[in-house]
KEBA-599503 format. One record per residue (C-alpha): residue in one letter; x negated, y, z. Coordinates in Angstrom, 1 decimal. Layout:
REM KEBA-599503
<rec lodren="A" X="X" Y="Y" Z="Z"/>
...
This chain:
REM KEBA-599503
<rec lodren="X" X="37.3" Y="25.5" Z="31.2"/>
<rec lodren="X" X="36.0" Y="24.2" Z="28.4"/>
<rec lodren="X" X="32.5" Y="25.8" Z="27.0"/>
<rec lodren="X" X="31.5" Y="26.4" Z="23.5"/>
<rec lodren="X" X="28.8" Y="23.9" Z="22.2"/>
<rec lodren="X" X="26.1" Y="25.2" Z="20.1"/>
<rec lodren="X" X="24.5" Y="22.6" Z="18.0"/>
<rec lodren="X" X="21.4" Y="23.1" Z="16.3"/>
<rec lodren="X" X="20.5" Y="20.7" Z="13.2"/>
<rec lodren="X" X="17.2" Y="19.4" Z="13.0"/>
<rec lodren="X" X="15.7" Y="18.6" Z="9.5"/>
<rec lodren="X" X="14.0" Y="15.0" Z="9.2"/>
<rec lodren="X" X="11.4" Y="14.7" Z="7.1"/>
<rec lodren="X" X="11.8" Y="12.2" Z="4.6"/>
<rec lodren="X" X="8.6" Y="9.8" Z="5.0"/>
<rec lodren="X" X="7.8" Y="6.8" Z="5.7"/>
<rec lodren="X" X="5.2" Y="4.0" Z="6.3"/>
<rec lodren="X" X="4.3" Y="0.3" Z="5.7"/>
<rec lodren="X" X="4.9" Y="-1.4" Z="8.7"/>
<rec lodren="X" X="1.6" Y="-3.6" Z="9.9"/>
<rec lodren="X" X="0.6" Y="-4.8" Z="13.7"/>
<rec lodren="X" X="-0.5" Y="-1.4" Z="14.8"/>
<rec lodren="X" X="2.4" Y="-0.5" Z="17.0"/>
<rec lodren="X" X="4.7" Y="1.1" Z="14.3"/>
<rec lodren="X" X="8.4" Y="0.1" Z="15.2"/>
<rec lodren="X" X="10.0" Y="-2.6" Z="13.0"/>
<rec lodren="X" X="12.6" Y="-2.6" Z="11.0"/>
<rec lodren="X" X="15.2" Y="-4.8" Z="10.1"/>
<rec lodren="X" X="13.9" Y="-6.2" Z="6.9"/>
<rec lodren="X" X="10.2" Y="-6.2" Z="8.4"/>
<rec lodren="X" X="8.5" Y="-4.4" Z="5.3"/>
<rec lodren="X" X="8.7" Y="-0.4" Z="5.7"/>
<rec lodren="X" X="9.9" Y="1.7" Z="8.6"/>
<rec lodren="X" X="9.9" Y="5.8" Z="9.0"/>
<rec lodren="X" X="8.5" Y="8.4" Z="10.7"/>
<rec lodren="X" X="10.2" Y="12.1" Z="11.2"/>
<rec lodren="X" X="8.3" Y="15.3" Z="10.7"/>
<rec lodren="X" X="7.4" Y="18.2" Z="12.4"/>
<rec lodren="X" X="10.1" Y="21.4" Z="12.0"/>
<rec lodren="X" X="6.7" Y="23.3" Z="11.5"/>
<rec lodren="X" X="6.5" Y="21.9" Z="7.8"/>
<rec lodren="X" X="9.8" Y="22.5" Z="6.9"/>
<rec lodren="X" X="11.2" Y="26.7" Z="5.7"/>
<rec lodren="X" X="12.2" Y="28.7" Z="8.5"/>
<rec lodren="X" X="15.8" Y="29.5" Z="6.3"/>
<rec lodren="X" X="16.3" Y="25.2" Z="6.0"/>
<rec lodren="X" X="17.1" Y="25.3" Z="9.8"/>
<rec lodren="X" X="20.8" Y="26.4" Z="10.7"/>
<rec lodren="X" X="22.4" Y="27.0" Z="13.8"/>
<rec lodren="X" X="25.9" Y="26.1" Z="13.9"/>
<rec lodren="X" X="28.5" Y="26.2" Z="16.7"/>
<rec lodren="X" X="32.0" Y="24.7" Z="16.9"/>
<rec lodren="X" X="34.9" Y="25.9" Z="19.6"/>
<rec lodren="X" X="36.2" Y="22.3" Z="18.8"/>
<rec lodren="X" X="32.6" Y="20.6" Z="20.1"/>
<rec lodren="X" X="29.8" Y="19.5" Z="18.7"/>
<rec lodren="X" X="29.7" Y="18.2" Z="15.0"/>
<rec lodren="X" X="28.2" Y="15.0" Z="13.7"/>
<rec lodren="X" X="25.2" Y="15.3" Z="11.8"/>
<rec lodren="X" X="24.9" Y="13.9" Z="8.4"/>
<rec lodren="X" X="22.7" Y="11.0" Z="7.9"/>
<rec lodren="X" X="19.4" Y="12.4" Z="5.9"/>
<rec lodren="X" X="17.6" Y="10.6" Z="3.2"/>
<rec lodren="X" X="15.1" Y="8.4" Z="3.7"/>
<rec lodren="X" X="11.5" Y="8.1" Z="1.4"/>
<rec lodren="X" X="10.2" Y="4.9" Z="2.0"/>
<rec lodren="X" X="6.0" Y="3.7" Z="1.4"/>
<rec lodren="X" X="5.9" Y="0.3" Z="0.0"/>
<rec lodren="X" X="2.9" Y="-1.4" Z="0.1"/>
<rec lodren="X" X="2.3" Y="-3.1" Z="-3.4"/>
<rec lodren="X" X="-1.6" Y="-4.2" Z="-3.0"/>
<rec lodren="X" X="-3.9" Y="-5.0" Z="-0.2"/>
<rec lodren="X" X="-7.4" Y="-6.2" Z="-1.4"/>
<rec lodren="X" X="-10.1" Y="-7.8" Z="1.0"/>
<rec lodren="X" X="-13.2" Y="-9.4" Z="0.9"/>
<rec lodren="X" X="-15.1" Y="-12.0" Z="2.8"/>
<rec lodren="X" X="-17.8" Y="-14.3" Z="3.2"/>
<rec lodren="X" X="-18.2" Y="-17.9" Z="3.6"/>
<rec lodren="X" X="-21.5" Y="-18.0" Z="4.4"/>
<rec lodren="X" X="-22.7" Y="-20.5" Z="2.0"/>
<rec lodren="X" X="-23.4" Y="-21.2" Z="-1.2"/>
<rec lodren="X" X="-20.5" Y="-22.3" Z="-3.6"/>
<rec lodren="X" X="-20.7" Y="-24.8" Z="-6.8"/>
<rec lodren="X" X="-18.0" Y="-23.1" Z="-9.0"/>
<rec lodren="X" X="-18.3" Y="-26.2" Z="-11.3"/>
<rec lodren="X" X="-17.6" Y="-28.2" Z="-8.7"/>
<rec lodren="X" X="-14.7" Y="-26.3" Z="-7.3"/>
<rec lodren="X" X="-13.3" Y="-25.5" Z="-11.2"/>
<rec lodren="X" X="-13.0" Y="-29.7" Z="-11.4"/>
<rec lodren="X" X="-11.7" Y="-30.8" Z="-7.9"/>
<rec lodren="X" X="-9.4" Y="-27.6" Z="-7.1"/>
<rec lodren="X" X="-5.8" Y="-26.6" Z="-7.3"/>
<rec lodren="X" X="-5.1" Y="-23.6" Z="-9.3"/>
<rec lodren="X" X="-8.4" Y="-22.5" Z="-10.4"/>
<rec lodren="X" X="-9.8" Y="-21.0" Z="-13.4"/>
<rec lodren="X" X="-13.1" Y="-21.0" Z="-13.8"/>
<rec lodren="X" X="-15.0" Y="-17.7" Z="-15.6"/>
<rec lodren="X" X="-18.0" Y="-18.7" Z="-17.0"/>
<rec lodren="X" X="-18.8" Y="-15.5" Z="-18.6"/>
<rec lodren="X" X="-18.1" Y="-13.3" Z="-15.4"/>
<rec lodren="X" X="-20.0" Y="-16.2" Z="-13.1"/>
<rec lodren="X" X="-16.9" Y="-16.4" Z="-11.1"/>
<rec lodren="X" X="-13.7" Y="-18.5" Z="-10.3"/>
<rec lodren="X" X="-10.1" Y="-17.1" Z="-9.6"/>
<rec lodren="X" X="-8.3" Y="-19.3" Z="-7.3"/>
<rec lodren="X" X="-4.3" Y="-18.6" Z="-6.1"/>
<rec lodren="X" X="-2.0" Y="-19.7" Z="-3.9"/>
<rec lodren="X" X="1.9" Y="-19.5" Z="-3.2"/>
<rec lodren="X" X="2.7" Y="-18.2" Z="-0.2"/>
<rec lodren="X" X="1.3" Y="-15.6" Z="0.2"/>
<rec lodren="X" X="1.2" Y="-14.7" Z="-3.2"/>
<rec lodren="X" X="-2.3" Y="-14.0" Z="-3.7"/>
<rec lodren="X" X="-5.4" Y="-14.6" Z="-6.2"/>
<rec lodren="X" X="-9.1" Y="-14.8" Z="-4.8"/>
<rec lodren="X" X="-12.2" Y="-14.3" Z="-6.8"/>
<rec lodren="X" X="-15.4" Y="-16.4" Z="-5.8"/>
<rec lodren="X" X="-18.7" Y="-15.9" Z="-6.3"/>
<rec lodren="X" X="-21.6" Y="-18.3" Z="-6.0"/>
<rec lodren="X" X="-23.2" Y="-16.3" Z="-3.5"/>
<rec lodren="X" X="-20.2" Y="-16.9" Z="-1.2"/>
<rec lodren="X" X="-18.3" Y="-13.8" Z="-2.1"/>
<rec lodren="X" X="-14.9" Y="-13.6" Z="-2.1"/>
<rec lodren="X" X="-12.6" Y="-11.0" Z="-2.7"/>
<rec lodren="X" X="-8.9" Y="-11.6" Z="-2.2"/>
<rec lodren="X" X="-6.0" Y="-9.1" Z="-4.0"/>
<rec lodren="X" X="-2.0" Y="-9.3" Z="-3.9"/>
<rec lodren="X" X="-0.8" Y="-9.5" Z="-0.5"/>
<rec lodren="X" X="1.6" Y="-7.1" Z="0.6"/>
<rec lodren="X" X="0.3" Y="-6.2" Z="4.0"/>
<rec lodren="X" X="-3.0" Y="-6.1" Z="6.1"/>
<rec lodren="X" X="-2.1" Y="-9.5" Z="8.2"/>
<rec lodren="X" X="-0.8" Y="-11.0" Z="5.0"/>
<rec lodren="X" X="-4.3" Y="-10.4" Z="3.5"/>
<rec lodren="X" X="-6.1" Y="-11.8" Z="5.9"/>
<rec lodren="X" X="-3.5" Y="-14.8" Z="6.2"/>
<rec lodren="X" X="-4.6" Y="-15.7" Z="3.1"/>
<rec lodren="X" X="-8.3" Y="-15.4" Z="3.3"/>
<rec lodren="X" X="-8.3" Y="-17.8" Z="6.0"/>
<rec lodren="X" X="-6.5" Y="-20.3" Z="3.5"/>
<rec lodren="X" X="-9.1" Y="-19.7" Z="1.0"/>
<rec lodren="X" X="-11.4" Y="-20.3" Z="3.2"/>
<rec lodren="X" X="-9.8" Y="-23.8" Z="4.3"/>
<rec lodren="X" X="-9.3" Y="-25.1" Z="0.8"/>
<rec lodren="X" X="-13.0" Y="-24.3" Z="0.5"/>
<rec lodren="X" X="-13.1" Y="-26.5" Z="3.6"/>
<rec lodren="X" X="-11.4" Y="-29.3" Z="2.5"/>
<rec lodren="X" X="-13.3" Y="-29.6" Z="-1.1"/>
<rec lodren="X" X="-16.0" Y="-30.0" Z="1.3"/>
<rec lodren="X" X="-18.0" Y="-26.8" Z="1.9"/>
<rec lodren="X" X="-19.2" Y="-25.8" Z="5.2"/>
<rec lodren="X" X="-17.1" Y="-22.1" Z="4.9"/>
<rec lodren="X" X="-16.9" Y="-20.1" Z="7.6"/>
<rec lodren="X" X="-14.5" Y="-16.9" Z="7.8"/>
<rec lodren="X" X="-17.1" Y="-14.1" Z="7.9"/>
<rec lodren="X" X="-17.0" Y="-10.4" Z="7.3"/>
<rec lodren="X" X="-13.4" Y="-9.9" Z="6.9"/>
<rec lodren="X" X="-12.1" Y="-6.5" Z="6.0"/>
<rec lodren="X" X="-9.4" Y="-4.6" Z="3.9"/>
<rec lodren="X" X="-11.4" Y="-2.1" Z="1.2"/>
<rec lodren="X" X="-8.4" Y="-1.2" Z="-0.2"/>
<rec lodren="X" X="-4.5" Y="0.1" Z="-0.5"/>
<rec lodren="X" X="-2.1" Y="0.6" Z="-3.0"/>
<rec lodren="X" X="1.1" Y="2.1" Z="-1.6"/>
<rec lodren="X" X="3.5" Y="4.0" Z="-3.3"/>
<rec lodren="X" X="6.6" Y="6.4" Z="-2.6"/>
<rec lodren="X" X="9.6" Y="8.5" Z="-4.2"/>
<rec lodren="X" X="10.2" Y="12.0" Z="-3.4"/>
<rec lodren="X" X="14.3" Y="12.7" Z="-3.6"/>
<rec lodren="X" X="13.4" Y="15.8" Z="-5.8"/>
<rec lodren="X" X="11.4" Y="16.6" Z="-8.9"/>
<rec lodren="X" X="8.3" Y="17.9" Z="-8.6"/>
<rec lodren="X" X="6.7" Y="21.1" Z="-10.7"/>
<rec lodren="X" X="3.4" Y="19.5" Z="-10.9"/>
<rec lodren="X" X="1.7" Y="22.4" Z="-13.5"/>
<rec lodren="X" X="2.3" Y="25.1" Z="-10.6"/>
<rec lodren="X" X="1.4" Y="22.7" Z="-8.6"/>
<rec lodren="X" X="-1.9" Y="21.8" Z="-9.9"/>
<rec lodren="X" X="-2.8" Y="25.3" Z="-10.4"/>
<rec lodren="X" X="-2.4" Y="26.7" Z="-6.7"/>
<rec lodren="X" X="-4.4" Y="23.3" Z="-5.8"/>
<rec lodren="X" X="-7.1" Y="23.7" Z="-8.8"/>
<rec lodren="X" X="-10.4" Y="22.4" Z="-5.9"/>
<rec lodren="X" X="-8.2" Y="19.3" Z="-4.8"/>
<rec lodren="X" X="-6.1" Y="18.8" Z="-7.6"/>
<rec lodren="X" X="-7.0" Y="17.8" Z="-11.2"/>
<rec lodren="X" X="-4.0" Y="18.0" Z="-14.3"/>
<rec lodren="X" X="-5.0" Y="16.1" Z="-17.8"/>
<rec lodren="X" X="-1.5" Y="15.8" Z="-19.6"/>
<rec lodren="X" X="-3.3" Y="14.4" Z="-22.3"/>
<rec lodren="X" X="-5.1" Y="12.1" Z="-20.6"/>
<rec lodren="X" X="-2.5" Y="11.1" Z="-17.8"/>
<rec lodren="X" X="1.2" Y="12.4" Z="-17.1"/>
<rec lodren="X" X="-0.1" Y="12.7" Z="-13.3"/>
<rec lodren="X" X="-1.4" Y="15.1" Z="-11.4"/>
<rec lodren="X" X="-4.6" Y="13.3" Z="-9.2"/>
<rec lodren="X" X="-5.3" Y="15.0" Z="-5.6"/>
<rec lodren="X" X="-8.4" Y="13.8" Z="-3.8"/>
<rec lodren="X" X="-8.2" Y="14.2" Z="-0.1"/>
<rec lodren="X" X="-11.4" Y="13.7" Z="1.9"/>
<rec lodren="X" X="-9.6" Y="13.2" Z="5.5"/>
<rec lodren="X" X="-7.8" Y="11.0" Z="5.3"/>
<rec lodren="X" X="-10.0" Y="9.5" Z="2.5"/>
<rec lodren="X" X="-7.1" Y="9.0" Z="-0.3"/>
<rec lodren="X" X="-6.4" Y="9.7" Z="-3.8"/>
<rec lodren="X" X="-3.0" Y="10.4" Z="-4.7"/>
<rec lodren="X" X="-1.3" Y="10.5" Z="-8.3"/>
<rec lodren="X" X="1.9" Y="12.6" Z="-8.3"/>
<rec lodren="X" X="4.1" Y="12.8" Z="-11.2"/>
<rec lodren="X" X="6.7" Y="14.7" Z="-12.3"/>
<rec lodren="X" X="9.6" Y="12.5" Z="-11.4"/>
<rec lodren="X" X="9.0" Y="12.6" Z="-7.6"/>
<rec lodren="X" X="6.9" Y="9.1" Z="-7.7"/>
<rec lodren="X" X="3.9" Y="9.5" Z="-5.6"/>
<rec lodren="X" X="1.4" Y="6.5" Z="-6.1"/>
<rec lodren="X" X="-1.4" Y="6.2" Z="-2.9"/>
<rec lodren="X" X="-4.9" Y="4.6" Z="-3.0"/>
<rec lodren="X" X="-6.7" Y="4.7" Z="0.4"/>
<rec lodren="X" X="-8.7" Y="1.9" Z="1.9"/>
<rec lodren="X" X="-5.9" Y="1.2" Z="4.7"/>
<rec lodren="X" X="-2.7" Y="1.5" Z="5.5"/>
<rec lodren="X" X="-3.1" Y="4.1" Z="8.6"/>
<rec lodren="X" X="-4.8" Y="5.9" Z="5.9"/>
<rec lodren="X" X="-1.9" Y="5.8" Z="3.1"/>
<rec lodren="X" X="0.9" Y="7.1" Z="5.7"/>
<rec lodren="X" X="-1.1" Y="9.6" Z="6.9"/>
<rec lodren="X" X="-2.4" Y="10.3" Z="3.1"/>
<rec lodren="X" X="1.6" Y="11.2" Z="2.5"/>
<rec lodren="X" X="2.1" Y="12.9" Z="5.3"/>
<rec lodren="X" X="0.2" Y="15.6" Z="4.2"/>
<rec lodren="X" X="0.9" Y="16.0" Z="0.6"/>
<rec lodren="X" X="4.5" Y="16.1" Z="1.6"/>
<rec lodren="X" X="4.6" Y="19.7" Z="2.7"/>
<rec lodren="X" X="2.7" Y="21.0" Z="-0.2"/>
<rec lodren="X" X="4.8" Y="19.4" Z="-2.7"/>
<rec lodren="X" X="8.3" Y="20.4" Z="-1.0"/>
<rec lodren="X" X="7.7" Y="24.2" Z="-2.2"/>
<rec lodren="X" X="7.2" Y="23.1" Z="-5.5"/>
<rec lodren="X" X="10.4" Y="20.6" Z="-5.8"/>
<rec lodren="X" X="12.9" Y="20.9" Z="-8.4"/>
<rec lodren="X" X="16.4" Y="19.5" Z="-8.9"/>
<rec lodren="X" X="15.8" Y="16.4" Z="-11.1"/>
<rec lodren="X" X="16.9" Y="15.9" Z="-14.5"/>
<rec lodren="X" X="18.4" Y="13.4" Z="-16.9"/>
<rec lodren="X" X="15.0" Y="12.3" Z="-18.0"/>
<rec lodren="X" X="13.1" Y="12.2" Z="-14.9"/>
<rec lodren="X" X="15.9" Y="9.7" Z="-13.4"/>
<rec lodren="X" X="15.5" Y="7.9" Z="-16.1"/>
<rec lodren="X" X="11.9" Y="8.0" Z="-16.6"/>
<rec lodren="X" X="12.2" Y="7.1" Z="-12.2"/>
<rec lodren="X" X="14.5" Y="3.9" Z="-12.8"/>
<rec lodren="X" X="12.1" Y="2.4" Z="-15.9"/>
<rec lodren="X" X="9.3" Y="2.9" Z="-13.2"/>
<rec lodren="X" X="11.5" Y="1.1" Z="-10.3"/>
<rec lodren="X" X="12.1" Y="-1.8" Z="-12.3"/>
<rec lodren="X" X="8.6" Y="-1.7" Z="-14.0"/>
<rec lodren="X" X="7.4" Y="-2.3" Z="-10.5"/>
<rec lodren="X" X="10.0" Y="-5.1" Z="-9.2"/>
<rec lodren="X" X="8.8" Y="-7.6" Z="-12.7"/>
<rec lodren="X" X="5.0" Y="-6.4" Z="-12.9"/>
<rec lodren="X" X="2.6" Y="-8.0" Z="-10.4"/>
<rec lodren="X" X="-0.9" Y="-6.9" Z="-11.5"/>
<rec lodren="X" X="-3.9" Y="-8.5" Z="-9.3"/>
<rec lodren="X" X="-6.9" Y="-5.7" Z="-10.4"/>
<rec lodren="X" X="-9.9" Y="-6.8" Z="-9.5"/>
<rec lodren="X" X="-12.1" Y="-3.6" Z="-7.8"/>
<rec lodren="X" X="-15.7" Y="-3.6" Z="-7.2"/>
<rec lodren="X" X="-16.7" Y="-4.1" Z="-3.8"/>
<rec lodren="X" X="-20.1" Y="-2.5" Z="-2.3"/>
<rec lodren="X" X="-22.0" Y="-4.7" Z="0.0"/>
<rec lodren="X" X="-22.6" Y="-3.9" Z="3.2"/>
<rec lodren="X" X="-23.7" Y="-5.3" Z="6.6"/>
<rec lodren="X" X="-21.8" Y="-6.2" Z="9.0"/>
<rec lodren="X" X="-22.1" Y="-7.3" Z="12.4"/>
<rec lodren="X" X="-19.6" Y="-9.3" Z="13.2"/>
<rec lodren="X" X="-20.3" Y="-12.8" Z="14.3"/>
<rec lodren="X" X="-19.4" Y="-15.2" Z="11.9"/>
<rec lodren="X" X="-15.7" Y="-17.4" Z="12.5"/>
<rec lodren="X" X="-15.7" Y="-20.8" Z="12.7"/>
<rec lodren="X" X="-12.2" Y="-22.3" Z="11.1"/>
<rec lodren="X" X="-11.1" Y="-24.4" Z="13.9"/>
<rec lodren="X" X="-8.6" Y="-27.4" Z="13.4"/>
<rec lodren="X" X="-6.5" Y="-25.5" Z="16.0"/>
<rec lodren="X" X="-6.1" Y="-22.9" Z="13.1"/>
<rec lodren="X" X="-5.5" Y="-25.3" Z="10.7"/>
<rec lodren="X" X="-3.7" Y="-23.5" Z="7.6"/>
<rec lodren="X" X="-2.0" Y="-25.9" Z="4.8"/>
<rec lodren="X" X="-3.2" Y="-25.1" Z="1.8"/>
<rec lodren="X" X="-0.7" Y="-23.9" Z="0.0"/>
<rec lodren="X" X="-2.2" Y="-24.0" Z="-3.6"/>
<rec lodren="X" X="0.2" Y="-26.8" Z="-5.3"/>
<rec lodren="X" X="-0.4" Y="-28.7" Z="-8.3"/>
<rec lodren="X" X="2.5" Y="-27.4" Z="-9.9"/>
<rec lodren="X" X="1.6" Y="-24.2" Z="-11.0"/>
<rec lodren="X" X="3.6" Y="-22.7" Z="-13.1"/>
């Protein structure tokens, strides 16, 4: 005898997170994975119970909001002093900033520019994940090497996080600003966002109209979890998208894919104990700043 099946749906949340060296489950592609959410965020009316005499049904496949990482920025220290003159005339790929007292240096792969400072400050901007940053500072730090410095890879960190995200739904960001008035803050004139500050998680978040959720946080723990909670408070405020905020969604997308900006952001100074690492020739990185620049 054959008994009836009842299935229950679940409702996934659509979320997702950068994927770094922190235990997070890869994907295929190795950029972004995702994360379900708790049925406790989600309408009590969303969740269905449905029961065949036939068996169980096959659940649709939900969407999917993925967080791409655009920005990682670092900073480090080579422990000695650096003659910018000296690098601006025997380095590959340098421009040096008389005015600002600094020199911009970039490589290939990864993609990334560094600012040096005499002092032996650098800050490093464009990669796309935390070990990609700090990939890249080590090759700084080796070209440094090689035009013969004495670096050393000091004070490492990440101080900062640009990720952003796409909700599948519009968003009513004047009601939303309004129940949110002590975290949220609305200027159309000024911006067409609405920015949310969140203390923990330290974030700030700009959310537009379109769905398009843009995160600054100083790591990528911090992003994720930065979206996982705005997600619930913007769901009761979603709206079915229209003509123009696809459009207005697709200029963005593409916007994105041509632009590459490399901002430079003011770093605080501040100690550190970390003993300072030695390059060794075991961890010998090619420089990969070629000649041909284009």
């Amino acid at each position: 005898m054959q008994k009836n099946i009842a299935s229950r749906s679940k409702w996934v949340g659509m979320m997702a997170t950068a994927v770094q060296n922190n235990g997070i489950e890869t994907l295929v592609n190795g950029n972004i994975n995702h994360v379900d959410v708790n049925e406790e965020h989600v309408e009590p009316s969303v969740i269905t119970t449905n029961s065949s005499a036939a068996g169980e049904t096959p659940e649709a496949e939900p969407p999917e909001i993925d967080i791409v990482i655009n920005n990682v920025v670092c900073s480090f220290s080579v422990r000695c002093h650096l003659n910018l003159r000296q690098i601006a005339l025997n380095g590959a790929n340098v421009e040096y900033r008389r005015e600002n007292g600094m020199i911009t240096m970039k490589l290939r792969r990864p993609y990334t520019t560094a600012s040096m400072w005499s002092s032996g400050k650098v800050t490093c901007t464009g990669a796309t994940s935390e070990e990609q940053a700090k990939i890249a500072a080590r090759r700084f730090a080796r070209c440094l090497q090689k035009l013969g410095f004495k670096a050393r890879f000091n004070n490492f960190r990440v101080v900062n996080v640009l990720g952003t995200c796409s909700m599948p739904f519009a968003i009513k960001i004047m009601a939303f600003s309004e129940r949110y008035k002590e975290h949220a803050d609305y200027e159309p004139e000024l911006h067409p966002g609405v920015t949310y500050k969140l203390t923990q998680p330290k974030a700030t978040l700009k959310i537009f109209s379109t769905g398009s959720v843009t995160v600054t946080a100083p790591s990528v723990a911090d992003v994720q979890a930065a979206i996982e909670h705005i997600f619930p408070l913007v769901y009761e405020y979603r709206k079915e998208r229209t003509k123009e905020d696809l459009l207005a969604l697709q200029l963005r997308r593409k916007g994105q894919k041509r632009k590459r900006s490399f901002a430079h952001i003011e770093i605080e100074d501040n100690d550190f104990e970390e003993e300072a690492e030695v390059i060794s020739d075991e961890e010998d990185e090619t420089c990969e700043s070629d000649k041909s620049w284009d």
